[in-house]
C-alpha positions, -999 to +999 in steps of 0.1 A: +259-481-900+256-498-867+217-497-869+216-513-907+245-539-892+218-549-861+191-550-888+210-570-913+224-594-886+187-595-867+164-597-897+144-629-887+141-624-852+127-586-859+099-602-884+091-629-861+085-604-834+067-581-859+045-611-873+041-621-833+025-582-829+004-585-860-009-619-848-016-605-815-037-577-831-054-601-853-069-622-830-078-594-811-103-584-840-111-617-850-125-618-811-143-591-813-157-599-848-170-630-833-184-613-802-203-588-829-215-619-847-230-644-817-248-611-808-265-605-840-273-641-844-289-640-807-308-608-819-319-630-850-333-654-835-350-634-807-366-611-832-377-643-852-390-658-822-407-630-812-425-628-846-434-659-847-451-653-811-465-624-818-484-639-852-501-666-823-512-636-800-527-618-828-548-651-839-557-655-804-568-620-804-589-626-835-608-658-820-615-642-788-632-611-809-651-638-828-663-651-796-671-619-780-692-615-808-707-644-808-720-640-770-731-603-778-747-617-811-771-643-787-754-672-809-744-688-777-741-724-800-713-709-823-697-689-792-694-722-776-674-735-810-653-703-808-644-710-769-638-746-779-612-730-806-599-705-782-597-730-747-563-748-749-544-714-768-529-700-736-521-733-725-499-737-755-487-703-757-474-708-721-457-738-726-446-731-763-429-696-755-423-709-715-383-696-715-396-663-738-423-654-710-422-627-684-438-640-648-463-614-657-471-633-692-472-666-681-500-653-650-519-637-677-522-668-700-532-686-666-562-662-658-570-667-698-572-700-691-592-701-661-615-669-678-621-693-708-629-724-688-654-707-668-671-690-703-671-725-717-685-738-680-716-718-687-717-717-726-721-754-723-741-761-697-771-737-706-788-727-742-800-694-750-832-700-733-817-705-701-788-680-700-802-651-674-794-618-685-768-616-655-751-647-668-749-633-702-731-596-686-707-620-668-697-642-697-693-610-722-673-596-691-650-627-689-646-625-731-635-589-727-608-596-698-596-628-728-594-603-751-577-577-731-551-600-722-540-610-759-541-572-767-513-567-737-492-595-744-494-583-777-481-552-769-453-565-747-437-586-775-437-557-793-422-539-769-395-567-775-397-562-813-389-529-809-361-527-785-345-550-809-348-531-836-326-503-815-302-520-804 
């Protein structure tokens, strides 16, 4: 009797302690919700970011082919085009994706840079009369080492791609 007497006589003060606990609980989910949430947008964008990286590295990739081709082809004219296409890509790429870039990445778009200035240094300043066989190695050589780095910085934003996927 006592107990339904301290109910009946403590009614609102019981539900306002109750709604206090379920409040309490409440927010703590509604935190953690949130938390869940700002962490899947992050992921969103990062993956989206990523992509959108990844599409320039693979086009990168595809001109310095073309100009690789180009050099071993003897059509030193249209390689010169293709290097013209190709110059100023790393350049952007670096300061474009600056925040997204490893120390590593941003060094390798530098030695692109400095690989393709050199290959348009000599592309432009000789014709395919003049080129020695030597110079010709040297230039296919410095095409290869462009190409090489677009096909690891590929790889590392996949690396990205897929750890997002994971996790």
């Amino acid at each position: 009797m006592q107990v339904a007497k301290f109910f009946s006589e403590n009614w609102g003060n019981l539900a306002s302690v109750i709604g206090l606990v379920l409040s309490g609980v409440a927010a703590l989910f509604s935190r953690q919700a949130s938390n869940r949430a700002r962490s899947a947008g992050e992921a969103v964008r990062s993956f989206m970011l990523s992509r959108s990286l990844e599409d320039e590295i693979k086009e990168g990739y595809r001109r310095a082919n073309q100009l690789l081709d180009m050099v071993r082809l003897g059509k030193f004219e249209v390689a010169l085009s293709k290097c013209d296409e190709l110059l100023d890509m790393p350049t952007k790429l670096k300061a474009r994706w600056n925040d997204a870039l490893s120390v590593d990445s941003k060094n390798n778009w530098i030695l692109a840079q400095e690989q393709l200035s050199s290959i348009h240094g000599v592309l432009s300043q000789h014709n395919s009369n003049t080129l020695s066989k030597v110079a010709i190695n040297k230039v296919q050589a410095s095409c290869i080492s462009v190409r090489n780095i677009f096909v690891e910085e590929e790889a590392a934003v996949a690396r990205v791609l897929d750890r997002a996927k994971y996790e």
